[in-house]
C-alpha positions as CSV (number, residue, x, y, z in Angstrom):
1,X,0.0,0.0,0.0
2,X,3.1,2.6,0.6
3,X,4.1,2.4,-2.8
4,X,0.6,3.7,-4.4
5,X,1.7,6.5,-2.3
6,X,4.1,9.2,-4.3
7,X,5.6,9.8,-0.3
8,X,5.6,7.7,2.6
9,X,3.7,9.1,5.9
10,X,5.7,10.2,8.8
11,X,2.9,8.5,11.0
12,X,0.9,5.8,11.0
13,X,-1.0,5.3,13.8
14,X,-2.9,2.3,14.3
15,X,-5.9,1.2,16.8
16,X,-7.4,-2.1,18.3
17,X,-4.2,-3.7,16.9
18,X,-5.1,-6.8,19.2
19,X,-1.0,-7.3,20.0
20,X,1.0,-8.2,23.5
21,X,3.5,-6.1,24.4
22,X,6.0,-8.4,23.5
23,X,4.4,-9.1,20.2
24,X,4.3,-5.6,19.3
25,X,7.8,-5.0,20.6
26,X,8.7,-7.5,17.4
27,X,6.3,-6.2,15.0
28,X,8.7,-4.9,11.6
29,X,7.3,-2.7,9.4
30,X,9.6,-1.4,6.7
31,X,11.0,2.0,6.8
32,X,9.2,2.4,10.4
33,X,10.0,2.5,13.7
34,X,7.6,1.6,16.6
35,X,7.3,5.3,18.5
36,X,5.1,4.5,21.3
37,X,2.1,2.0,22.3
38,X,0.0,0.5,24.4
39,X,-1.3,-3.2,25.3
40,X,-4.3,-4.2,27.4
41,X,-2.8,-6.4,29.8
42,X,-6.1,-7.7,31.5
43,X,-8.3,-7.6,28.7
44,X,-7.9,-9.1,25.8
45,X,-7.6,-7.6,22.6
46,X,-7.6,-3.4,21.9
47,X,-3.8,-1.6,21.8
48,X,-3.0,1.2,20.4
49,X,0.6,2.4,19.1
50,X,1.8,4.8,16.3
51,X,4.7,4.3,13.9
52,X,7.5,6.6,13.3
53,X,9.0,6.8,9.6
54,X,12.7,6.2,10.2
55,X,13.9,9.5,9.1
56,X,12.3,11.0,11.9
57,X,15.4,11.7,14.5
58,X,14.5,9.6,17.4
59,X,16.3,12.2,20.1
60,X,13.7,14.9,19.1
61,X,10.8,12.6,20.3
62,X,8.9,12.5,24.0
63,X,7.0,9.2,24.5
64,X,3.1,9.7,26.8
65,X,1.2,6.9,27.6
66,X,-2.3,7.0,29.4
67,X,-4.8,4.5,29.8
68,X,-8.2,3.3,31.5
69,X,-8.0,0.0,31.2
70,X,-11.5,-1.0,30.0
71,X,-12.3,2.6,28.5
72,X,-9.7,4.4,27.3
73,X,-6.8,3.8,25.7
74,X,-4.2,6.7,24.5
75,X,-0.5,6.8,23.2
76,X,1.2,9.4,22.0
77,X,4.8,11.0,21.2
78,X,5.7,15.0,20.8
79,X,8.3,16.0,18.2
80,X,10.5,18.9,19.1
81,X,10.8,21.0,15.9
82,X,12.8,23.4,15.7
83,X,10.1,26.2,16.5
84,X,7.2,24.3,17.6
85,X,6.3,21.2,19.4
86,X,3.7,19.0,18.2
87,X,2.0,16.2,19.7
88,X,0.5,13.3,18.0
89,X,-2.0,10.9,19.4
90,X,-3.6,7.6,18.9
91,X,-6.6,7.3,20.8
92,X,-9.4,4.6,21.2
């Protein structure tokens, strides 16, 4: 699906990925690094985490994680630009 796209997104933030941490920790996706997530860990299923294209400079980047177990899930990570800061997140 990247390729039909002329450029590649800087994010891609996906929901109700289903994953363990550890399965997500080991999830490859070409050209992307995993920025930040989160796993249910005593329900089953849900998860959210966003992808960071790899020419993003990690060092720039703040990680945030919140969640509510059963009804809210949130992950996010702020990029430090050079004159603005800009938070991104993934929430279900």
């Amino acid at each position: 699906m990247l390729s039909l796209l002329p450029e590649a997104p800087h994010l891609i933030c996906l929901s109700e990925h289903h994953l363990k941490q550890e399965e997500i920790d080991n999830t490859h996706m070409p050209l992307y690094k995993l920025g930040a997530n989160y796993c249910r860990t005593s329900l089953k299923c849900g998860g959210v985490c966003i992808f960071l294209h790899e020419d993003i400079i990690f060092s720039n980047i703040s990680l945030l994680k919140y969640n509510m177990e059963q009804d809210l899930e949130i992950t996010a990570v702020k990029l430090k630009l050079i004159k603005k800061n800009i938070i991104v997140a993934c929430v279900y």
